[in-house]
C-alpha positions in Angstrom: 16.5 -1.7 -28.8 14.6 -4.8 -28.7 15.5 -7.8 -30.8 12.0 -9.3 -30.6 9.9 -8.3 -33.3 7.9 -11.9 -33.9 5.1 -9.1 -34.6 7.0 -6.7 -37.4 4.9 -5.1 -40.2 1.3 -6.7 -38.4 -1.4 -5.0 -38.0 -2.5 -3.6 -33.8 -5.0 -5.7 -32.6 -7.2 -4.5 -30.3 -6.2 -7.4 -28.0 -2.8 -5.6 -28.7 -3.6 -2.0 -28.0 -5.7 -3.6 -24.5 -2.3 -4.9 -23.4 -0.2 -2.2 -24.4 -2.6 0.5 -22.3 -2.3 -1.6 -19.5 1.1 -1.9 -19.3 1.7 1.6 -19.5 -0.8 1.9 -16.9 1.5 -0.1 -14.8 4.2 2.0 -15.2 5.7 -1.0 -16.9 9.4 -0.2 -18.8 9.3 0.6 -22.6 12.1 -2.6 -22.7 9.7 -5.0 -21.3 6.3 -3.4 -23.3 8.4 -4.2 -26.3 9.1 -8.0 -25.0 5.7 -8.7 -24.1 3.8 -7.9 -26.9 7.2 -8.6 -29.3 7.7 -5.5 -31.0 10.4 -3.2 -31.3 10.8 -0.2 -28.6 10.1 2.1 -31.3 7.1 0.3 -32.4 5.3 0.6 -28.5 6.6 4.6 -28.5 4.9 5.1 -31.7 2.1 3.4 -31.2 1.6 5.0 -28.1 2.2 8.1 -29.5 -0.2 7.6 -31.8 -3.0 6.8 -28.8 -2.0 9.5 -26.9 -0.5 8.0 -24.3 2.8 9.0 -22.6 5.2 6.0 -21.8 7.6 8.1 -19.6 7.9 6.9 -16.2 5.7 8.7 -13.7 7.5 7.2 -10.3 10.6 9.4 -11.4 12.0 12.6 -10.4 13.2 14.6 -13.3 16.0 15.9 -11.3 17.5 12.6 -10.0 17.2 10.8 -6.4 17.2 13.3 -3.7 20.0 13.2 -1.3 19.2 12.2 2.3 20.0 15.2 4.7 22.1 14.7 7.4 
């Protein structure tokens, strides 16, 4: 989990909420979400919970990396 949480117990701010929709957007890891906008990991998973939005990675095979054929 993160250590940063400069933002604990504050109120979203919709300047918060811009970033944090963006980043997701950009397939951006949960780890780094959490740095940026200096809030726990379980603070940008509820949150985005909350809006609806899905922070699992959508570049990502659910079945791990395919094995090159020979």
């Amino acid at each position: 989990m993160s250590s940063s949480t400069k933002n604990a117990n504050k109120p979203w701010t919709a300047a918060d909420i811009a970033m944090l929709k963006q980043l997701i957007a950009q397939n951006t890891p949960t780890r780094i979400i959490a740095l940026k906008l200096g809030r726990t990991e379980a603070a940008i998973y509820a949150k985005a919970s909350e809006l609806g939005l899905s922070v699992k990675p959508t570049n990502q095979s659910p079945y791990g990396p395919r094995k090159a054929k020979k």
